[in-house]
C-alpha positions as CSV (number, residue, x, y, z in Angstrom):
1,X,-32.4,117.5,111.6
2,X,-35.4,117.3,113.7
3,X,-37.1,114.1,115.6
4,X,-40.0,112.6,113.9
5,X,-41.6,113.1,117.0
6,X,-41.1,116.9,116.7
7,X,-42.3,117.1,113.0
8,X,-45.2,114.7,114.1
9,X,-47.0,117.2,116.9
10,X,-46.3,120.1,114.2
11,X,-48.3,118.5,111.3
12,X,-51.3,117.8,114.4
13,X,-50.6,121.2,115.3
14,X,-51.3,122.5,111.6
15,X,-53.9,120.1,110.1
16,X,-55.7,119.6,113.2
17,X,-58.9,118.0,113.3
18,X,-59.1,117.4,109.9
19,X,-56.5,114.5,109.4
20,X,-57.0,112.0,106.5
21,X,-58.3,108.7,108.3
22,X,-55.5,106.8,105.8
23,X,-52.7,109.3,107.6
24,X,-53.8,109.4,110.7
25,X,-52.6,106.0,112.4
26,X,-48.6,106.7,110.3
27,X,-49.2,110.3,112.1
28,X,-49.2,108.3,115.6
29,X,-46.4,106.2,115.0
30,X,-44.6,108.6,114.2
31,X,-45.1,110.6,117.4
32,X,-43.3,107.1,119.4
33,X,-40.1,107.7,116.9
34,X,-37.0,110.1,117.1
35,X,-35.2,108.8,113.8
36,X,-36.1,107.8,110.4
37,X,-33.9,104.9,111.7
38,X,-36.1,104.2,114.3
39,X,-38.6,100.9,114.0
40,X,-42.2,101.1,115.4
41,X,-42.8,97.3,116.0
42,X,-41.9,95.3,113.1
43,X,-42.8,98.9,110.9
44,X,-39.4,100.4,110.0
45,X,-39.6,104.7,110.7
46,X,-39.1,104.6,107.1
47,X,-42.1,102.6,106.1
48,X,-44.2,105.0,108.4
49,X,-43.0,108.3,107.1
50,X,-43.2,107.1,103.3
51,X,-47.1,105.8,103.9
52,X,-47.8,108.9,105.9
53,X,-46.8,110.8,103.0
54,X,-49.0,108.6,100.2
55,X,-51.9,109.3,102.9
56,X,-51.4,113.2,103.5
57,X,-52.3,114.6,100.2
58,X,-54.9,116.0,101.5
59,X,-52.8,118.4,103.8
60,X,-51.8,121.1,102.2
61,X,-50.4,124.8,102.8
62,X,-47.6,126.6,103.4
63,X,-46.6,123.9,107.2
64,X,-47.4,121.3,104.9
65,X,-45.2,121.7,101.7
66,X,-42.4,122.8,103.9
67,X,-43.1,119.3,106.8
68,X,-43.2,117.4,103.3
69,X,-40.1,118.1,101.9
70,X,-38.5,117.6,105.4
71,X,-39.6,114.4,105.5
72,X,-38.8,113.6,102.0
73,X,-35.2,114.9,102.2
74,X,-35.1,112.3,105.8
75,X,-36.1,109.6,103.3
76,X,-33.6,109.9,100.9
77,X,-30.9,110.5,103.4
């Protein structure tokens, strides 16, 4: 399984300059964590990922269904 960290600079790697305003501030927490276990202040790594995901609809393609799922399967781990 990956870090979140990892995952994180891919999905700014793929969606670029074009992030959704609502994902972008989950996107940069999530580049501070390693596991969904992780807690970004009083934010569990958890919380982050599943409101990244309710803000990345928007991001879509091939990097993005695949990132998705990845963090989806993380979630229900």
């Amino acid at each position: 399984m990956r870090s979140l960290n990892t995952i994180a600079r891919e999905i700014k790697l793929d969606w670029g300059s074009k992030v959704n305003y609502g994902a972008k501030p989950y996107l940069d927490c999530m580049l501070a964590l390693d596991s969904i276990n992780d807690n970004y202040g009083f934010d569990s790594a958890r919380i982050v990922v599943s409101y990244f995901l309710a803000n990345a609809r928007t991001w879509r393609g091939e990097v993005a269904k695949r990132v998705k799922l990845e963090l989806n399967t993380m979630l229900k781990g």
